[in-house]
FIRO-678352 format. One record per residue: x, y, z of N, C-alpha, C in turn; residue in one letter. Coordinates in steps of 0.02 Angstrom, whole numbers, plus 50000, padded with zeros to 5 digits. Last residue first. Layout:
# FIRO-678352
XYZXYZXYZa ...
END
This chain:
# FIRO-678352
496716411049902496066415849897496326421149966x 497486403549755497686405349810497116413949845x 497636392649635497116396749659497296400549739x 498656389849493498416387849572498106395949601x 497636384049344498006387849388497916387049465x 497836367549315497626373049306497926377549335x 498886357749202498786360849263498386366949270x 499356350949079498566346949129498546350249188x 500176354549023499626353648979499256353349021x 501736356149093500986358549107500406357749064x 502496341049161502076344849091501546349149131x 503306338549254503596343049205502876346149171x 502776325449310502536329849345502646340549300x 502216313149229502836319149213502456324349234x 501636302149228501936305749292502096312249270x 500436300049088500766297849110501076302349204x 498556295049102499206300149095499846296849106x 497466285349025497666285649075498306291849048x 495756286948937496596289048950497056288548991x 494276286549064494796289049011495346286648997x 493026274449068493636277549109493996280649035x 491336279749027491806275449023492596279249041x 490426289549046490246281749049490996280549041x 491286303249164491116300849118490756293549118x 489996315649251490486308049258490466305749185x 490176330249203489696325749247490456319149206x 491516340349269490986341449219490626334149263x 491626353549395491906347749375491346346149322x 491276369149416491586367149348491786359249333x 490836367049535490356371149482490746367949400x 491776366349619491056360149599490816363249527x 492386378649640492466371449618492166365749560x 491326383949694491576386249631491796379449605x 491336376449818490476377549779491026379849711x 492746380049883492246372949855491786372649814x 492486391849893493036389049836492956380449817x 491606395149978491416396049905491936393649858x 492076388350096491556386650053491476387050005x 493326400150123493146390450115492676386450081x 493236412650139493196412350072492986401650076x 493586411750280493176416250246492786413250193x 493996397850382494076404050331493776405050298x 493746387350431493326390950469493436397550408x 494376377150369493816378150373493446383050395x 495696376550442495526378850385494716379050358x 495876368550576495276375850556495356380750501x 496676361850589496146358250618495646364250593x 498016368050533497956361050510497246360050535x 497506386150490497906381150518497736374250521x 497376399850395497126393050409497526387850437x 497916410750328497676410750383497756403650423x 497096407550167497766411850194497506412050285x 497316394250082496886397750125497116401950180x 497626391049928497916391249997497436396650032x 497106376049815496766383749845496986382649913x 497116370449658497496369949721497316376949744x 496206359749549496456367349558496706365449646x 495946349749396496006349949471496296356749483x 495756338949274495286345249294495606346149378x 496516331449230496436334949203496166340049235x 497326321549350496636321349328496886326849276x 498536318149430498496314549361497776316849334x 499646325949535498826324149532498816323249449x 500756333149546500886323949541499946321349522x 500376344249611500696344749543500866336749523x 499716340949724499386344649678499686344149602x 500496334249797499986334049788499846335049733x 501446349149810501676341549790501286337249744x 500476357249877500726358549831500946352149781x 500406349850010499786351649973499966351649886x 501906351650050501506344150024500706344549983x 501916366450078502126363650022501836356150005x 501286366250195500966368550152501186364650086x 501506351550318501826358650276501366360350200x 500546350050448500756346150384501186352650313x 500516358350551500766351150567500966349150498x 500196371750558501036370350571501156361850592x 499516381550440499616372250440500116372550451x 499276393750370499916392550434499756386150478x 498866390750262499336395750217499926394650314x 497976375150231498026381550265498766385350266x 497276368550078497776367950124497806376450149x 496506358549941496576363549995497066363450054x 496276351549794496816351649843496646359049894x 495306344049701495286351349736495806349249798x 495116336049553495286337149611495356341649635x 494206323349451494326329949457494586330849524x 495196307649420494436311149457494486319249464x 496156301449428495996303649366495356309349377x 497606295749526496996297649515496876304749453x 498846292149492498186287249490497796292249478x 499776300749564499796299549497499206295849446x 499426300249689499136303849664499046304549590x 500366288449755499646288249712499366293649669x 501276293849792501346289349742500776289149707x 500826303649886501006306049835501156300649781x 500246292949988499816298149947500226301949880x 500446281850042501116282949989500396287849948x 500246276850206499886279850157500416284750102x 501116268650301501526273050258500906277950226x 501186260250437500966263450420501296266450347x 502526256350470502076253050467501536254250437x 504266254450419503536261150428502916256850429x 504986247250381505226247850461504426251450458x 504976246150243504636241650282504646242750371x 505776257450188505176256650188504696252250252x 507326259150320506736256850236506246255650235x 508116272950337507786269850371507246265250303x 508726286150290508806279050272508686273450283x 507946294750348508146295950258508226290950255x 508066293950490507506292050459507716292950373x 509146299650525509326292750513508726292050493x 509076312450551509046311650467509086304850478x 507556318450637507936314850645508406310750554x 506326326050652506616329450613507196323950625x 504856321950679505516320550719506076324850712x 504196328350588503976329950647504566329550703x 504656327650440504496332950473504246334250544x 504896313650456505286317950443505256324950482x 503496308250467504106307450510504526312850514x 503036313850340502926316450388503396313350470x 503846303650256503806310650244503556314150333x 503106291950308503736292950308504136300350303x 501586295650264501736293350338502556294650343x 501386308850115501506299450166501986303350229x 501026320050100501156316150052501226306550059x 499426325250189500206324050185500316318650127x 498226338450184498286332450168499136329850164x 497136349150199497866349550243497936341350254x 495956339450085496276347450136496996344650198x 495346335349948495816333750001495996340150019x 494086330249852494106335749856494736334549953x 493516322849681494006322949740494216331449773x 492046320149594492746323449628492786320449694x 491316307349560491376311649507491846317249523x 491776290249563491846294149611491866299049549x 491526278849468491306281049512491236286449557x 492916277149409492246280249365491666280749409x 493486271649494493636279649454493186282049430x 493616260049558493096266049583493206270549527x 494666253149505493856250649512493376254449540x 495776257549507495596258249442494706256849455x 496056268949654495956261549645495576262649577x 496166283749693496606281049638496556273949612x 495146286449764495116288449701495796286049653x 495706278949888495076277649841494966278949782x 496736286149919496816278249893496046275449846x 496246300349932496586298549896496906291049853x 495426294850055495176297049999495706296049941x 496646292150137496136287150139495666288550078x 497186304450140497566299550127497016295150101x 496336312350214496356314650133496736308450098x 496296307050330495276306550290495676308250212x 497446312850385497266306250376496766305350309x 496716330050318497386327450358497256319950322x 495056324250269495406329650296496066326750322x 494216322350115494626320250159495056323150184x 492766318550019493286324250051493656320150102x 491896312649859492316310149912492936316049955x 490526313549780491226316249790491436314649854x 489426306349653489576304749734490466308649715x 488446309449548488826314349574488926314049653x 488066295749515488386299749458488496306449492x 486806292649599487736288649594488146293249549x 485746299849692486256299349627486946298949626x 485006291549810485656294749797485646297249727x 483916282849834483926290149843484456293049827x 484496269349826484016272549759483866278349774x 486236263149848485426266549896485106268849824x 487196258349815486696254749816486136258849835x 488176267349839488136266449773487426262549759x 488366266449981488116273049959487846272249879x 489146253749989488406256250008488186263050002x 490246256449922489976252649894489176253749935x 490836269150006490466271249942490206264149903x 490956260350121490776265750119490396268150052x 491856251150079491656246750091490696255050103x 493226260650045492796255150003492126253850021x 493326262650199493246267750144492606265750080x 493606251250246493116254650269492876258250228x 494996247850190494286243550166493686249750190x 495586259550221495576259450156495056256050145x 495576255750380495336261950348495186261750285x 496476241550340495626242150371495406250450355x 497746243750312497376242250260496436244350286x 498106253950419498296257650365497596255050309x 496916251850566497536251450530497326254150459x 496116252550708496166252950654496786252150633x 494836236450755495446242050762495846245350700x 493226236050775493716235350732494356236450801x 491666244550776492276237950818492756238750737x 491156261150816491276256850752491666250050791x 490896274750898490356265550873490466263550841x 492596278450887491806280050881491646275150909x 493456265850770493346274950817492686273950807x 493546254750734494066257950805493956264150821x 493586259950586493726255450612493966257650691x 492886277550551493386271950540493286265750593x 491496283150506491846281150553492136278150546x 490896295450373491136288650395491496287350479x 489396303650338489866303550379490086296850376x 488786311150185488906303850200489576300650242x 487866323950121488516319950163488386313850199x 487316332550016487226328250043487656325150067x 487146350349976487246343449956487036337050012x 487436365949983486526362249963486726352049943x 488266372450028488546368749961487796366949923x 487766375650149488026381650106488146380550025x 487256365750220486706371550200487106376150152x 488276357250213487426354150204487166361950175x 489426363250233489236359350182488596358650162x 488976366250394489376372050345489096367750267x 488896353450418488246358450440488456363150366x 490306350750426489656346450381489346349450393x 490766356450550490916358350465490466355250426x 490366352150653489896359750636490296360850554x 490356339950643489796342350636489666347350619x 491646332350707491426337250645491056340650598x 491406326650813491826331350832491656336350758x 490676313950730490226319750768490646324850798x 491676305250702491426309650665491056315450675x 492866307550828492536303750819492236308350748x 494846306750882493906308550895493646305250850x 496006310250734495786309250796494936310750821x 496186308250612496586303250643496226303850724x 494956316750509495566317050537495916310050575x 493626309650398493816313250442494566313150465x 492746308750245493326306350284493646311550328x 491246309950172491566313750194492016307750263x 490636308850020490736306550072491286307450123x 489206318949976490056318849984490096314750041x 488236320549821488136317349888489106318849907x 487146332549724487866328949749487786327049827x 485546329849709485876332949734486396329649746x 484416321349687484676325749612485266330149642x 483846316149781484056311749753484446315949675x 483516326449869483896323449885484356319149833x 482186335249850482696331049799483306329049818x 482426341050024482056340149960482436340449904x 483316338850140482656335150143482016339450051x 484876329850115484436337150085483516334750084x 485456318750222485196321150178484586327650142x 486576312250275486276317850303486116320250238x 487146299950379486786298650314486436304850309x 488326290450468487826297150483487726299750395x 488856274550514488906280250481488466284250482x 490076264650597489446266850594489436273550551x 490326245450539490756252650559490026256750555x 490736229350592490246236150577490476241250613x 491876217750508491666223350554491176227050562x 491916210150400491656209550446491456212650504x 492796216150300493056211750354492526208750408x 492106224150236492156218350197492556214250233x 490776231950357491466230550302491386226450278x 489136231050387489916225950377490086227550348x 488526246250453488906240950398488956238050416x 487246257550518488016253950547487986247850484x 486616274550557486786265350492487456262250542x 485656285550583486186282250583486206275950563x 485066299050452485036294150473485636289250489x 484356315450455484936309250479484766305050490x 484436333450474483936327150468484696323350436x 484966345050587485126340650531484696334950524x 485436351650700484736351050673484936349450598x 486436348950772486356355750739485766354350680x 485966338550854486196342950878486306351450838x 485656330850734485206332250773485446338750813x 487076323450735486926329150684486216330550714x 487606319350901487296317250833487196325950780x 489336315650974488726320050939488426317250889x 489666299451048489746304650981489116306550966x 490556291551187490026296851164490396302151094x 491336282651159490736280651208490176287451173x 492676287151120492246280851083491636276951135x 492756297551164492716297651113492506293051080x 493176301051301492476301151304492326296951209x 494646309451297494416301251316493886300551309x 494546318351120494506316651195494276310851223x 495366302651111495546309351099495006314251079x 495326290251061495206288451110495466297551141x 495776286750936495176287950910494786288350997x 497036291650854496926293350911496136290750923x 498536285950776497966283850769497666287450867x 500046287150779499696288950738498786289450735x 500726281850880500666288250860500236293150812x 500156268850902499766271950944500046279850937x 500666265950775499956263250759499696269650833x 501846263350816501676266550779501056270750770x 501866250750908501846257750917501866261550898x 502626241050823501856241650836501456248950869x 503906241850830503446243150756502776245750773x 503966241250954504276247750930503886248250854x 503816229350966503416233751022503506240150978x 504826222050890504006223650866503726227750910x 505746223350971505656224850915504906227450879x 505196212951081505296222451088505256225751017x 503566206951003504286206651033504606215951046x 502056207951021502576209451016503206207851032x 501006191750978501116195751020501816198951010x 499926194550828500406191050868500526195650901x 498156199550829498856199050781499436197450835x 496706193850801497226193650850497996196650817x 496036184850693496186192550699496616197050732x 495606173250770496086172550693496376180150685x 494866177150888495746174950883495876173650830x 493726180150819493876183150851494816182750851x 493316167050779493236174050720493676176450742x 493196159250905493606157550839493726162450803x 492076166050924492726166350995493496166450931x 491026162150869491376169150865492086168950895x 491096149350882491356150650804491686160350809x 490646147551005491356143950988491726148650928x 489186151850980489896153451028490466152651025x 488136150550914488756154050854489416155850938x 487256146050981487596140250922488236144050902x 487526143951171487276145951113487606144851053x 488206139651264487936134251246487496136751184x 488646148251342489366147751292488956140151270x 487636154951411487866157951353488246154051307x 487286150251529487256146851499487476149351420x 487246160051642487756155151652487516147251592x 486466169851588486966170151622487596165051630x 485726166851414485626167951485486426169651523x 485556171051267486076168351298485806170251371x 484716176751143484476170551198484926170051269x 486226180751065485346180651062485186174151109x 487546187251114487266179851107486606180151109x 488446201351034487896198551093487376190951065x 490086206151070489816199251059489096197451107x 491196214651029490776213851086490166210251042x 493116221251023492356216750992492026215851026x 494886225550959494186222751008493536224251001x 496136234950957495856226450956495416225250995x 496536243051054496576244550981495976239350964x 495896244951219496396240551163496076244351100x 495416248051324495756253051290496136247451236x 493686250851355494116246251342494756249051290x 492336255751359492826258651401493656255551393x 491636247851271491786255451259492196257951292x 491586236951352491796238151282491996245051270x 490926242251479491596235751462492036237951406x 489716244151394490136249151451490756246451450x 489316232051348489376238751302489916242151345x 489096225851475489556221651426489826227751376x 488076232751539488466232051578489246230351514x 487016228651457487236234051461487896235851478x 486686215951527486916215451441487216225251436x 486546213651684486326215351631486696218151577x 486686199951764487086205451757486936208151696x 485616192251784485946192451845486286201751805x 484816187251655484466190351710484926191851768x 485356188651501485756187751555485146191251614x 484946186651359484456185751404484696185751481x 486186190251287485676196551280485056195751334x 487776186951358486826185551317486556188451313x 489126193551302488646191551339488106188851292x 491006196651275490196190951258489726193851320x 492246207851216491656205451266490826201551224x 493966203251154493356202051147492646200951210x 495266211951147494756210451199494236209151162x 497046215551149496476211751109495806210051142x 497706224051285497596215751233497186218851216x 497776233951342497876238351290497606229451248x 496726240851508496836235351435497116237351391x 496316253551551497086250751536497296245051518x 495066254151554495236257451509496496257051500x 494576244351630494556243951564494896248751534x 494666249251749495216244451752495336243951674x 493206253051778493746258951777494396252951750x 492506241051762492656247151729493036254051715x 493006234651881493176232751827493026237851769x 493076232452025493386238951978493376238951918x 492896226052130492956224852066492676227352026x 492646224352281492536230252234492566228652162x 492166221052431492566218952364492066223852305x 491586229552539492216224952547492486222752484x 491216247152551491236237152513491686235952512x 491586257052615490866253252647490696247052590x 492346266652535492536260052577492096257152628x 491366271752447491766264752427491966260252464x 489936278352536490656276652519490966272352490x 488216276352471488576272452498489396275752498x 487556284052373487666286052423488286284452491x 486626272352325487096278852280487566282452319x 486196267052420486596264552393487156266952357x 484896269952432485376273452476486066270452468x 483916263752343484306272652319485056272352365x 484156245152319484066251752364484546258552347x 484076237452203483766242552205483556246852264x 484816224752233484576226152280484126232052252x 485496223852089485146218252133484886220052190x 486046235552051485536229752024485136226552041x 486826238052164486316243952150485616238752096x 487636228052161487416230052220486646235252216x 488326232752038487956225752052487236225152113x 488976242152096488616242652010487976237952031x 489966236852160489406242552196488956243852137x 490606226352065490186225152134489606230252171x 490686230751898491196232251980490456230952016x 490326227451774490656234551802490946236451857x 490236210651746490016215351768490536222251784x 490036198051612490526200951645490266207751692x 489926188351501489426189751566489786191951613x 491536187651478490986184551459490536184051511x 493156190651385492696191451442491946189051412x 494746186051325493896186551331493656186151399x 496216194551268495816194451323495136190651318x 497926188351218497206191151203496756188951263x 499126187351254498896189851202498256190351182x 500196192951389499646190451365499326193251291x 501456198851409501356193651423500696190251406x 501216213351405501746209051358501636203651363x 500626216751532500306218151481500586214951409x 500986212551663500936207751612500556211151558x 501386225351719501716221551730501586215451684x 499936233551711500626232851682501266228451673x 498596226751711499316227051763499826225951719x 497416220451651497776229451668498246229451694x 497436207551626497736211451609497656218151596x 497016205751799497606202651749497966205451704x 495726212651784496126214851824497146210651805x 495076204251691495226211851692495816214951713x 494966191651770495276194151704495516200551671x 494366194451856494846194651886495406194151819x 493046197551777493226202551840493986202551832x 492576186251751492936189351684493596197351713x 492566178551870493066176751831493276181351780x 491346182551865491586185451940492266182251881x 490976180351716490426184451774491236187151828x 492346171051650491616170551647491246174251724x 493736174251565493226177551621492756176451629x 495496170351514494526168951481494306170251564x 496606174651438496586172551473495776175951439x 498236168251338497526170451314497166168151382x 499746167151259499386164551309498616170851299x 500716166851138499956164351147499536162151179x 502236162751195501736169851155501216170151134x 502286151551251502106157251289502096164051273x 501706136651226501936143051178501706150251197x 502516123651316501896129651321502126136751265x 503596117451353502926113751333502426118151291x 503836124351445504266124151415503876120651353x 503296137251595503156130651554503736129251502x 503136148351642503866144751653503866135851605x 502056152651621502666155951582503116150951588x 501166145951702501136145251636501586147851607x 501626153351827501826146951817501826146351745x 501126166051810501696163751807502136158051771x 499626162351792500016167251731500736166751730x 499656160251918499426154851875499736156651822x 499736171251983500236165852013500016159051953x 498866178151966499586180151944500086175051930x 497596172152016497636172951936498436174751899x 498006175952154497936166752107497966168052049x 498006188052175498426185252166498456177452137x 496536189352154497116195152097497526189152092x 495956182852269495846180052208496346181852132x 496406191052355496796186252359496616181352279x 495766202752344496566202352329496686195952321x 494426196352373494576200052312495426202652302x 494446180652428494246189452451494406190452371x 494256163752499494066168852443494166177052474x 495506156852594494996159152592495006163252548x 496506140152581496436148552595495706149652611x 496806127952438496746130152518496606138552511x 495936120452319496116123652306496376127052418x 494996110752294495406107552338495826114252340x 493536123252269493816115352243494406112752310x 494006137952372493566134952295494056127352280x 495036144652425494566144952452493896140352412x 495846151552287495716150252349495206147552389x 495206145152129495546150152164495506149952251x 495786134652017495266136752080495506141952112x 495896135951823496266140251883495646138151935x 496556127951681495726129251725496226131951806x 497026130351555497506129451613496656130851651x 496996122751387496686125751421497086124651518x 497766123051232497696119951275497376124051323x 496526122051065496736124551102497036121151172x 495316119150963495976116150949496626120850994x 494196124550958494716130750967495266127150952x 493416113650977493246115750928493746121850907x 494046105851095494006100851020493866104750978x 494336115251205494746109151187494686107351108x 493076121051215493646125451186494206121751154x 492456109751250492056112451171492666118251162x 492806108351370492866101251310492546107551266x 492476119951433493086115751420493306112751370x 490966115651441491226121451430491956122151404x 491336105951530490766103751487491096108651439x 491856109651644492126105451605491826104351532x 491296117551751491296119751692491896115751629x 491476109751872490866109851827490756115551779x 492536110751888492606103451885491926103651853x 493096120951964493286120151904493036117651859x 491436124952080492096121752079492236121551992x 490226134152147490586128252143491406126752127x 490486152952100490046147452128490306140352112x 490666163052023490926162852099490566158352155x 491596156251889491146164751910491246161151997x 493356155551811492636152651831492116157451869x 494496157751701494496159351766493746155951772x 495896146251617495146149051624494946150351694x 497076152851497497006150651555496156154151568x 497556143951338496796147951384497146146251446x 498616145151233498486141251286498016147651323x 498906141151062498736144951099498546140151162x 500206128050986499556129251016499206135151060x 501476123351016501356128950946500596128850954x 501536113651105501676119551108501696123951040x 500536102851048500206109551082500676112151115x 500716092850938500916099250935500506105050989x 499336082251007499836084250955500006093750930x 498536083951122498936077351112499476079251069x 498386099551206498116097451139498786088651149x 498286096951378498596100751301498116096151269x 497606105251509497086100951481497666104151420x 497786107651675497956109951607497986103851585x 496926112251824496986106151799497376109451711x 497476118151989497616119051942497546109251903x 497476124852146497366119152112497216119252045x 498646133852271497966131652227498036126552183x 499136131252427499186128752398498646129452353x 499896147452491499186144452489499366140052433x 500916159752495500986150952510500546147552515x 500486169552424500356170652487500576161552523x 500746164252277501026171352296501166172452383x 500386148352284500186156652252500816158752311x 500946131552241500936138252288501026144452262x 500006121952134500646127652142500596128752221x 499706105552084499516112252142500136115352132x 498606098851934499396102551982499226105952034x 498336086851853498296089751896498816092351940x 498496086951662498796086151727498496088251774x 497616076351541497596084051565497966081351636x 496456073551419496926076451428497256079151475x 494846071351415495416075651414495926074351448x 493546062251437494016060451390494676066151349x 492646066951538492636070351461493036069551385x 493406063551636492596062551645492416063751553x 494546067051637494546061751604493806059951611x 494326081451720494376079351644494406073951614x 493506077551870494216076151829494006077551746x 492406085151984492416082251930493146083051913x 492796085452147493006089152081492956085352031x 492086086152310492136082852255492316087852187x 492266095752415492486087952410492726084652364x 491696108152401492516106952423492596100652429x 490456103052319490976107352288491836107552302x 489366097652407489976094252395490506098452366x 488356107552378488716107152429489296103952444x 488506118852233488186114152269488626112352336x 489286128852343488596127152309488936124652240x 490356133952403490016126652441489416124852391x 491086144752360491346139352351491116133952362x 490376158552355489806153152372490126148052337x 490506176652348490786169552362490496162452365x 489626185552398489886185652344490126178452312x 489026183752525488356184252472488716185952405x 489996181352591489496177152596489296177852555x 490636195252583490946190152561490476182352531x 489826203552669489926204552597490066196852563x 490026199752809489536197952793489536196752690x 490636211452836491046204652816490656198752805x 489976220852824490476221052796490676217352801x 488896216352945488656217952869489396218352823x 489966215253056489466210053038489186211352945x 490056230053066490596228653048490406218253020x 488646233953079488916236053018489796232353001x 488456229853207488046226153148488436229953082x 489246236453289489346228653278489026228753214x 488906249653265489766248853249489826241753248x 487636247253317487716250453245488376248553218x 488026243653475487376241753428487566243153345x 488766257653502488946250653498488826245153473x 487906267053486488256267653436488686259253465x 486776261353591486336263253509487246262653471x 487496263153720487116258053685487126254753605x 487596277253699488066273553709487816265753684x 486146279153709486536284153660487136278753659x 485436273853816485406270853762486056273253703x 486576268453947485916271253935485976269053864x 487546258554026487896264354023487046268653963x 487016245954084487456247754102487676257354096x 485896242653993485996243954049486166243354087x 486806244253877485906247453869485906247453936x 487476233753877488016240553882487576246353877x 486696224353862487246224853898487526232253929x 486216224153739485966227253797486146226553864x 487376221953645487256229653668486756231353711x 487756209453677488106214053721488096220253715x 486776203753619486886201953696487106209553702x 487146208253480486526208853511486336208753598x 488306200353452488226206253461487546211153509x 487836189653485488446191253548488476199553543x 487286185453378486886184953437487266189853504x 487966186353267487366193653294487266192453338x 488926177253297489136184053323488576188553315x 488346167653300488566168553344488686173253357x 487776168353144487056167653194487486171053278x 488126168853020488426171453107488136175553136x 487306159352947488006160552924488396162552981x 486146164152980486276156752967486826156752973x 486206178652974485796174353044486036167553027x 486436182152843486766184752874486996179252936x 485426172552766486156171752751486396173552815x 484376179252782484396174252813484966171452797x 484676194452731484696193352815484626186352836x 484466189352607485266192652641485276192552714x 483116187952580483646183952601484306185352601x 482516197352641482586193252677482886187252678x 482936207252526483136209152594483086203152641x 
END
């Protein structure tokens, strides 16, 4: 408090004073009541512009508007430019290329936090320069370095636009790999960059770094006054919105912080993340990393690096249209809450344990480990693959159903991109996940490996189905058990669009495909095909399909009269056609069988279909 008020008094000393004059001025002249709200309407309109002061601080150190360190301090590369922004303010701009081939080079534009000048995060610079093999555009923003104007929070939007521009118009510049960088008050205006529709095409990947939730967040941090909560919005002058802003990111986003950040706390970075609407994206915590020293920790460069090899190019329209697939298909942001908050099995009183992996990409995906709290280890385990949309915990109350009715053991997955899992997802990453799922289930010494079964609902049955058909699990997995499951992604086009130019449309246009009925021929594993009798998303018949292309010996197909695509489960008979099921797969063989041939013709290998 006293030092905001010695800011206030140092800073406009003239106008409290004038304010102050002239409310006892008007004390006696006209009494106190009158007085008192003249008194209050100065100092508060003083406190609101006052904001700026205690955000802004272009003078620290003090030379800052004088002096600008140059990149050739560092042996870079590099033009000095002034544009004129948006508002005819001349800013100041240094772009630092690579010597060789840097238009086929990603290009950083870098925003800075809200203190000194470009010129001292050069240091910082040079290590994106030599170790990212990158060109870099360093942005001042108004009011900052030689940069003219004055700092606010629009006007800063607009420098970042007006920089994003220019860099387009480049020719030099490979302006499908532009990539903009946020450090604290910078990652802010990064945000705000790319949420705006208007350049959401235009940029290909986001980092943020020691980044905060918006100013009144901040405000509450750093001051710890209650009455704060309380405050109106429009009682702050700069706002930076940045959490609400996250969720119309669709780039690629990687968030950094330090874990030792004393200004903006590491929490703050999760929230970011979670709220962050890209497919694509990661959160990065720097052990040790302080505030304004993070990008000096050892694995900084290398993640950043991890990070943009993964990136997948930026769309063309064409490709907008491929790529959009991915957002018909894949919901993991359904209900919006979905990848911030997931039920625990606790909730229906389930003993549990949560895990989080590395894939075999590197990702950690998170999983729910729900085990029969006696002999656990003599009891079938299932690893259980969920739908396309929400999270695993939306499916609790059917695993409950399993746990206590079957007496087994489940082994919840989270895909890539859903939930608490990083990633994003896709056709191949689900499939690794999968993998990557029963290779740690295979390792635990409480399990018995010799009766792990794998379920998969809608999507979850596709993703199962690839599993049990890979030659290197077979003998691993002892059933397969798929519900209101589709033959492939293309097929179901069909049936949803209903459009016939899709018949001839080729393979490769589908981005997605899961070729479940191709496969099914693979799999050797005992199988239980289920499907709801009024499933008005995936047609009954594909169950069927399924079923008669299924290559195992031992498998039965059961229509569940009633049952629709999300609550076949809930029917009567559901369980016990599972538990029967089970009952008859025999134990695993040691060694893989026979393979079959397709001929979907022969009945030697069909049981009867089971319809309850």
């Amino acid at each position: 408090m006293y030092h905001i008020l010695r800011i206030i008094l140092y800073r406009l000393w003239v106008v409290s004073t004038l304010t102050l004059f002239f409310g006892v001025v008007v004390f006696w002249f006209y009494g106190f009541l009158t007085a008192f709200v003249v008194f209050t309407v100065g100092i508060s309109g003083i406190l609101y512009n006052a904001q700026d002061l205690l955000l802004y601080y272009p003078n620290d150190p003090p030379d800052s508007r004088v002096f600008v360190l140059q990149p050739s301090n560092y042996k870079l590369p590099y033009e000095s430019i002034k544009i004129n922004n948006k508002d005819g303010f001349k800013i100041h701009l240094f772009l630092i290329k690579q010597t060789v081939n840097s238009n086929h080079k990603p290009t950083m534009i870098f925003f800075h936090g809200n203190a000194g000048n470009m010129g001292q995060r050069l240091s910082n610079v040079s290590g994106f320069y030599h170790k990212l093999n990158i060109n870099i555009l360093m942005v001042e923003y108004r009011g900052y370095g030689l940069s003219e104007g004055t700092p606010s929070e629009r006007g800063l939007y607009v420098d970042a636009q007006s920089a994003l521009d220019y860099i387009m118009q480049r020719t030099d510049i490979d302006v499908s790999k532009i990539m903009i960088f946020g450090r604290s008050l910078g990652g802010a205006i990064a945000i705000d960059l790319a949420s705006r529709l208007e350049y959401r095409n235009k940029i290909w990947a986001l980092v943020v770094e020691n980044t905060f939730t918006s100013i009144p967040d901040m405000a509450q941090v750093i001051l710890k006054w209650k009455c704060l909560n309380w405050l109106p919005p429009c009682c702050h002058k700069n706002k930076y919105l940045s959490l609400k802003k996250m969720g119309h990111v669709m780039t690629p986003t990687l968030v950094i912080c330090g874990s030792n950040d004393a200004l903006v706390p590491p929490a703050m970075a999760k929230e970011l993340y979670m709220r962050c609407g890209a497919v694509c994206k990661k959160l990065v915590v720097m052990p040790g990393g302080g505030h304004d020293d993070t990008w000096t920790c050892r694995d900084y460069y290398s993640s950043v690096q991890q990070f943009l090899v993964n990136v997948p190019p930026l769309p063309d329209e064409i490709g907008i249209l491929y790529n959009a697939q991915d957002l018909l298909l894949y919901y993991p942001n359904d209900p919006p809450d979905s990848r911030v908050f997931v039920l625990q099995p606790s909730n229906y009183k389930l003993p549990y344990e949560s895990i989080k992996i590395n894939n075999k990409d590197g990702f950690k995906i998170h999983l729910f480990l729900i085990k029969q709290t006696v002999n656990s280890n003599h009891k079938p385990t299932m690893i259980f693959f969920h739908g396309n949309a929400g999270n695993m915990g939306q499916r609790l109350s059917n695993v409950s159903g399993f746990y206590h009715k079957l007496n087994i053991n489940i082994l919840m997955v989270e895909y890539r991109g859903y939930g608490l899992s990083e990633g994003t997802p896709s056709e191949r990453g689900l499939y690794v996940d999968a993998q990557s799922a029963l290779d740690y289930i295979m390792q635990r010494t409480d399990i018995d490996v010799s009766k792990i079964m794998i379920f998969g609902r809608s999507l979850g049955g596709a993703i199962a189905i690839d599993l049990a058909s890979r030659l290197e699990y077979r003998n691993k997995i002892w059933a397969l058990v798929v519900e209101n499951t589709f033959t492939s992604i293309p097929d179901m086009a069909q049936v949803i669009l209903k459009w016939k130019c899709l018949n001839w449309l080729p393979p490769c246009c589908h981005k997605n495909k899961y070729l479940s009925l191709k496969k099914m021929g693979h799999v050797m594993t005992p199988t239980l095909v289920i499907c709801g009798s009024n499933d008005a998303l995936v047609p009954p018949a594909m169950a069927k399909e399924l079923y008669m292309r299924c290559g195992a010996v031992c498998k039965k197909l059961v229509v569940m009269p009633g049952g629709g695509h999300d609550d076949t489960w809930t029917c009567r008979d559901y369980y016990s056609s599972v538990q029967q099921f089970l009952v008859n797969v025999p134990p695993l063989p040691d060694e893989i069988g026979p393979f079959f041939d397709d001929d979907t013709n022969s009945t030697k290998r069909h049981t009867i279909v089971h319809t309850v």
